[in-house]
Backbone as CSV, one residue per row, in Angstrom:
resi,resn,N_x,N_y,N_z,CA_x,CA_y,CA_z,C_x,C_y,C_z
1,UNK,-18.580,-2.975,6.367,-17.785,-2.815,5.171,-16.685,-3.863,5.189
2,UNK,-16.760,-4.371,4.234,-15.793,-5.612,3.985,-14.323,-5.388,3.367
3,UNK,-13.672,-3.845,2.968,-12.625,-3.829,3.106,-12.517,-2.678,1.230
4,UNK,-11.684,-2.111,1.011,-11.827,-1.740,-0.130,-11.695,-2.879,-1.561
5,UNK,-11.771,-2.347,-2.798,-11.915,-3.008,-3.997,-10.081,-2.789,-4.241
6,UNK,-9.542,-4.126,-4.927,-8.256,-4.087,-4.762,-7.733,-3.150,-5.897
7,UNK,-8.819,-3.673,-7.030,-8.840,-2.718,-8.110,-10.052,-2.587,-9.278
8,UNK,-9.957,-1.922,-10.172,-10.538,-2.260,-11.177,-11.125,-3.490,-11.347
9,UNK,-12.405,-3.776,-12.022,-12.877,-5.226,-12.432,-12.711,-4.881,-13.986
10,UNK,-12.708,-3.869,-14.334,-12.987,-3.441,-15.743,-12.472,-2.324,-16.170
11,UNK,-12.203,-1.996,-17.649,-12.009,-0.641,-18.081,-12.653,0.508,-18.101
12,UNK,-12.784,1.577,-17.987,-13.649,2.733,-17.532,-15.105,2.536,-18.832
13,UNK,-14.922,1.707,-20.021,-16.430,1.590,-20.691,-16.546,-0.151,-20.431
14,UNK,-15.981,-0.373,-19.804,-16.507,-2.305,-19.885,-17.168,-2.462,-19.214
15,UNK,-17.817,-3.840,-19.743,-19.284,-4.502,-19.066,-19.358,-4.662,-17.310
16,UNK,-18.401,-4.676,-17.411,-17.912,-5.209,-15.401,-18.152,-3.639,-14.623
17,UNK,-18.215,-2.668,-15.625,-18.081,-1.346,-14.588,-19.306,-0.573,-13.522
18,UNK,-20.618,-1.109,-14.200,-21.692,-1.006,-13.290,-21.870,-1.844,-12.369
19,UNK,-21.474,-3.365,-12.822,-21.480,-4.385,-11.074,-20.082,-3.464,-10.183
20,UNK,-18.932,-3.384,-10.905,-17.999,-2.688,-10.045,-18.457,-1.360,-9.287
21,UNK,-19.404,-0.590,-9.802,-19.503,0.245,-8.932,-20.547,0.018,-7.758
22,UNK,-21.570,-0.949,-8.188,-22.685,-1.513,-7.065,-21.978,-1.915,-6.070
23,UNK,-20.643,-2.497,-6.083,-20.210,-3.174,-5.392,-19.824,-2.032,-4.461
24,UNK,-19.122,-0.904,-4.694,-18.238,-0.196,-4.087,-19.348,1.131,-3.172
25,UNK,-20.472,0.923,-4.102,-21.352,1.605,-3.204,-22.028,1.103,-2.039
26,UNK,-22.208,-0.415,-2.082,-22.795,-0.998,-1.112,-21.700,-1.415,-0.236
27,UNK,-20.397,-1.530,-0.518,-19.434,-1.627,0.605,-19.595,-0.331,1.237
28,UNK,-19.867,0.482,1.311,-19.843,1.786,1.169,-21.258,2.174,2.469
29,UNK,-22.107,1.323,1.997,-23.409,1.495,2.105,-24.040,2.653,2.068
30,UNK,-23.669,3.346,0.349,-24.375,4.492,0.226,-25.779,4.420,-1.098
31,UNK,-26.746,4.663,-0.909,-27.747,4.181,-1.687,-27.425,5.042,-2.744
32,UNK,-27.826,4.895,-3.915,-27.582,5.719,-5.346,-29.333,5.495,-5.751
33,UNK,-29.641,7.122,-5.986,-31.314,6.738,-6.419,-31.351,6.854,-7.853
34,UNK,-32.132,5.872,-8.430,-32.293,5.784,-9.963,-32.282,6.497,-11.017
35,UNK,-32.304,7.682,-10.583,-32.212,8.636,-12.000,-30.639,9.205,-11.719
36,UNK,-30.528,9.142,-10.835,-28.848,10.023,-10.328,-27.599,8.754,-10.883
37,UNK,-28.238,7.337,-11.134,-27.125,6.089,-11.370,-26.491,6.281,-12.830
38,UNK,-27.227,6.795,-13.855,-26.386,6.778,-14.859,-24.877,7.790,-14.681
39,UNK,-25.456,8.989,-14.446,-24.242,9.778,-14.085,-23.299,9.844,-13.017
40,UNK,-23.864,8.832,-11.913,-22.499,8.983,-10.927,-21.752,7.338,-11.752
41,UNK,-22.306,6.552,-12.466,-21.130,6.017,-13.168,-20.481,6.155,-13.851
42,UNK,-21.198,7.438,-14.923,-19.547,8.017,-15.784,-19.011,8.612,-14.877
43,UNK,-19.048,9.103,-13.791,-18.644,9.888,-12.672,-17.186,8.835,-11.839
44,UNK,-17.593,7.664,-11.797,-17.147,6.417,-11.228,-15.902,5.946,-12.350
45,UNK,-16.466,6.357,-13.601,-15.461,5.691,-14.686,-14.725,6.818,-14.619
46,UNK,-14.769,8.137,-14.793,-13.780,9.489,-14.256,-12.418,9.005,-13.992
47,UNK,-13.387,8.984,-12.474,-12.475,8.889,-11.329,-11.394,8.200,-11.352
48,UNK,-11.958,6.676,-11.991,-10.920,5.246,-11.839,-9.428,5.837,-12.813
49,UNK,-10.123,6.807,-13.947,-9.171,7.163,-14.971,-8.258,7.909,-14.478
50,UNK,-8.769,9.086,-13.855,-7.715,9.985,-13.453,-6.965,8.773,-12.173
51,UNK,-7.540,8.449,-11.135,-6.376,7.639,-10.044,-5.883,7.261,-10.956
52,UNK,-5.831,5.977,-11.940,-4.855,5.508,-12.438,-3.736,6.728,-13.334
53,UNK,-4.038,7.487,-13.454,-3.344,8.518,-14.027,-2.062,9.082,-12.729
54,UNK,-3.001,9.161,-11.721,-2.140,10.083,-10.626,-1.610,8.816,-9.424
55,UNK,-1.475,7.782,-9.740,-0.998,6.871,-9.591,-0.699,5.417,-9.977
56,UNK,0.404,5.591,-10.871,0.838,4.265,-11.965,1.432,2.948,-10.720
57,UNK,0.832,1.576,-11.448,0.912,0.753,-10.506,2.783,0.636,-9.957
58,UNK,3.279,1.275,-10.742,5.168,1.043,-10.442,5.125,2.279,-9.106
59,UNK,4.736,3.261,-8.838,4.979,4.224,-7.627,4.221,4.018,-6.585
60,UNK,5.389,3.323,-5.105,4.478,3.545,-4.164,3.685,4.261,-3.719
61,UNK,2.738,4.064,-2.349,1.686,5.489,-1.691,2.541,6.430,-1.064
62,UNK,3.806,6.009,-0.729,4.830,6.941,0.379,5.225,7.830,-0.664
63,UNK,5.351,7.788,-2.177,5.862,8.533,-2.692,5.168,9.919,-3.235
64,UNK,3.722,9.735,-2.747,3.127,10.689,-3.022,2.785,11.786,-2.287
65,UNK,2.924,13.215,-2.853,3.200,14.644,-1.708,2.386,14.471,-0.780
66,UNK,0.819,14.193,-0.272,-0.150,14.553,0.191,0.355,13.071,1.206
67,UNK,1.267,12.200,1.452,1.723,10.787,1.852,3.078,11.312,2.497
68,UNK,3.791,12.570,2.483,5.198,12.562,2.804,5.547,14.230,3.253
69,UNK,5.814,14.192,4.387,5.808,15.150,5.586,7.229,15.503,5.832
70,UNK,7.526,16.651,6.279,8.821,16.507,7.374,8.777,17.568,8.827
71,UNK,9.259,17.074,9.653,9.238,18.315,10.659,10.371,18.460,11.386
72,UNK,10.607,19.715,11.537,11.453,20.445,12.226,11.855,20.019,13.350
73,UNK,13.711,19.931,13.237,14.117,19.645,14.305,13.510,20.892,15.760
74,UNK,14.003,20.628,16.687,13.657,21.426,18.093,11.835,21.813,18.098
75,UNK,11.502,22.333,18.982,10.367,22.211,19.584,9.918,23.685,18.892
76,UNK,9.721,24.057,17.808,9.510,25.390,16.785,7.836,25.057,16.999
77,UNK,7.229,26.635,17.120,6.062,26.125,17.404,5.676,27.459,16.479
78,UNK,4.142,27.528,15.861,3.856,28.651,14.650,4.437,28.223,13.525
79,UNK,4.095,29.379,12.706,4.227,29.313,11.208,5.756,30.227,10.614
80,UNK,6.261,30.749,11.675,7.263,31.232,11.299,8.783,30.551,10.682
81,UNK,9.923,30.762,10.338,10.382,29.755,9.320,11.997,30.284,10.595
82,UNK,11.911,31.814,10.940,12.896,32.449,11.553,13.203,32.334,13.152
């Protein structure tokens, strides 16, 4: 695998979006069988929509909940808070 796609080649209906996803499957190296390809690319165009939704290019990755942790001072061990 040669590294992820930096971004988008295309808009979720543009011409670029089926080479964009060949691409990301074979970095991938996951085969897609021929009758299953139409729908995992609206599946592919989804996806690209919502990320860009749940992450606008102005907010870093640190700023996101599932990206930003904290832990407890002293050596607290369990789920208790007391």
């Amino acid at each position: 695998m040669s590294g992820p796609v930096s971004g988008p080649v295309s808009g979720p209906d543009g011409p670029g979006l089926d080479a964009e996803f060949d691409l990301v499957m074979a970095r991938a190296g996951l085969p897609v069988p021929a009758d299953w390809r139409a729908g995992a690319v609206a599946s592919y165009a989804e996806l690209m929509a919502l990320t860009a939704l749940l992450r606008p290019a102005d907010r870093p990755v640190g700023s996101e909940p599932s990206a930003v942790y904290r832990m407890r001072e002293g050596g607290d061990v369990g789920t208790s808070d007391g």
